[in-house]
PLY file of the C-alpha trace (Angstrom):
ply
format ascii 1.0
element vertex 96
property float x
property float y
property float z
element edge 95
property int vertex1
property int vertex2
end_header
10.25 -46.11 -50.37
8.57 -44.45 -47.39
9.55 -46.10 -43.96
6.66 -46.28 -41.23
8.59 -43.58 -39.06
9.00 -41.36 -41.53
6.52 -38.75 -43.21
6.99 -36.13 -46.12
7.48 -32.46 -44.82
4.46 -31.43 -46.05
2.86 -34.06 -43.56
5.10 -32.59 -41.01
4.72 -28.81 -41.38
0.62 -29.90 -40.64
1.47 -32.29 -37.65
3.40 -29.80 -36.30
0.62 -26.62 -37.39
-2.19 -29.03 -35.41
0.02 -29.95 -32.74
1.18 -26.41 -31.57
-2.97 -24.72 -32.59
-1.46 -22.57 -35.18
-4.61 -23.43 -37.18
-6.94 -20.28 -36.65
-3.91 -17.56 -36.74
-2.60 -18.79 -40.03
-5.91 -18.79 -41.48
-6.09 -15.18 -40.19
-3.13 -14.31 -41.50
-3.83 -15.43 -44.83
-7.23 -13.68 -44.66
-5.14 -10.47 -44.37
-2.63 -10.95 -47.03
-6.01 -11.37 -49.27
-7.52 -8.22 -48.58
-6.76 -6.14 -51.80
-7.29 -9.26 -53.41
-10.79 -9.40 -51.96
-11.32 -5.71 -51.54
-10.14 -4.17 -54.65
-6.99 -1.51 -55.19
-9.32 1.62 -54.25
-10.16 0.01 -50.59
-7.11 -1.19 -49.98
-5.61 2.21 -51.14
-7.52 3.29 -48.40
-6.70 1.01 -45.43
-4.14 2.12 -43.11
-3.66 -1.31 -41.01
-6.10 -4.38 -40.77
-5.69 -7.27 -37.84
-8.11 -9.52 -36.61
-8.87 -10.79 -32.94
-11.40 -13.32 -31.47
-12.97 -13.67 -34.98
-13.41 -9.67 -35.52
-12.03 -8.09 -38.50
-10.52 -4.59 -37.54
-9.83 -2.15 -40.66
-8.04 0.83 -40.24
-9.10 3.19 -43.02
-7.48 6.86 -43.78
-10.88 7.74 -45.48
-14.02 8.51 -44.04
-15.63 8.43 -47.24
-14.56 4.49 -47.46
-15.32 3.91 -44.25
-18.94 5.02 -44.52
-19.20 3.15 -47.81
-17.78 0.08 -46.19
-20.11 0.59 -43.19
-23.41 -0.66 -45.56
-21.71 -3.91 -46.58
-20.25 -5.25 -43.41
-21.86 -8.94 -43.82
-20.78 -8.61 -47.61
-17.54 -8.22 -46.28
-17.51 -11.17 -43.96
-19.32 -13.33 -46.51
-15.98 -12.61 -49.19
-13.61 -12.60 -46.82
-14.42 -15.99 -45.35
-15.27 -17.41 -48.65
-11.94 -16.56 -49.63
-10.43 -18.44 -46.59
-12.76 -21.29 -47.36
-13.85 -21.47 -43.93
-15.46 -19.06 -41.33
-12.71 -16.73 -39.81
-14.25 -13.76 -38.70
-17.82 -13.02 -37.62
-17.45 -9.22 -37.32
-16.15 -6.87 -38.86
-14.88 -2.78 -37.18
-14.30 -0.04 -39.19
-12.09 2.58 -37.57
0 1
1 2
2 3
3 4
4 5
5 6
6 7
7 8
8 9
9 10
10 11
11 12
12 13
13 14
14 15
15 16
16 17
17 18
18 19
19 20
20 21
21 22
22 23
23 24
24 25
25 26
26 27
27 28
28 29
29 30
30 31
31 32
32 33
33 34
34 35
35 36
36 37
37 38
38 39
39 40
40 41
41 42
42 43
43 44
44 45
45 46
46 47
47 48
48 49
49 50
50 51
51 52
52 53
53 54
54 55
55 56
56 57
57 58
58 59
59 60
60 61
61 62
62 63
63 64
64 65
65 66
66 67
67 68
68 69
69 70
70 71
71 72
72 73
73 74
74 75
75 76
76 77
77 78
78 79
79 80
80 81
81 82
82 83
83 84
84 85
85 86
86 87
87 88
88 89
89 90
90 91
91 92
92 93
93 94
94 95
């Protein structure tokens, strides 16, 4: 029996996530654990480091081959990265 001052953790955990704004860099950090997922083993073979700030993606890659390849399908990258956050977290995306 649940009492009125008392919630599950679960319930908690996303009080406390909403409470503190720890929304957006979760989602982020998600998104980046994802990215081979997403991607494919030969790209993330590839990428050195990948962070994202103010809604830009920023991928490190150790190929310039990739990174030229990856240059045509920057909005195909935001379009499966987002969809795989189910919800728009980054508008850009920088090869380096």
């Amino acid at each position: 029996m649940k009492r009125n001052n008392q919630q599950t953790l679960g319930e908690a955990i996303n009080e406390m996530v909403r409470v503190f704004g720890l929304q957006q860099k979760l989602d982020e950090t998600r998104l980046i654990a994802s990215w081979e997922k997403v991607m494919g083993k030969t790209i993330a073979k590839h990428t050195t480091s990948i962070y994202i700030s103010k809604k830009k993606l920023f991928v490190h890659l150790n190929s310039s081959a990739a990174r030229q390849t990856l240059s045509y399908e920057k909005d195909k990258i935001i379009e499966l990265m987002n969809e795989s956050a189910g919800k728009s977290v980054i508008a850009e995306v920088i090869l380096l």
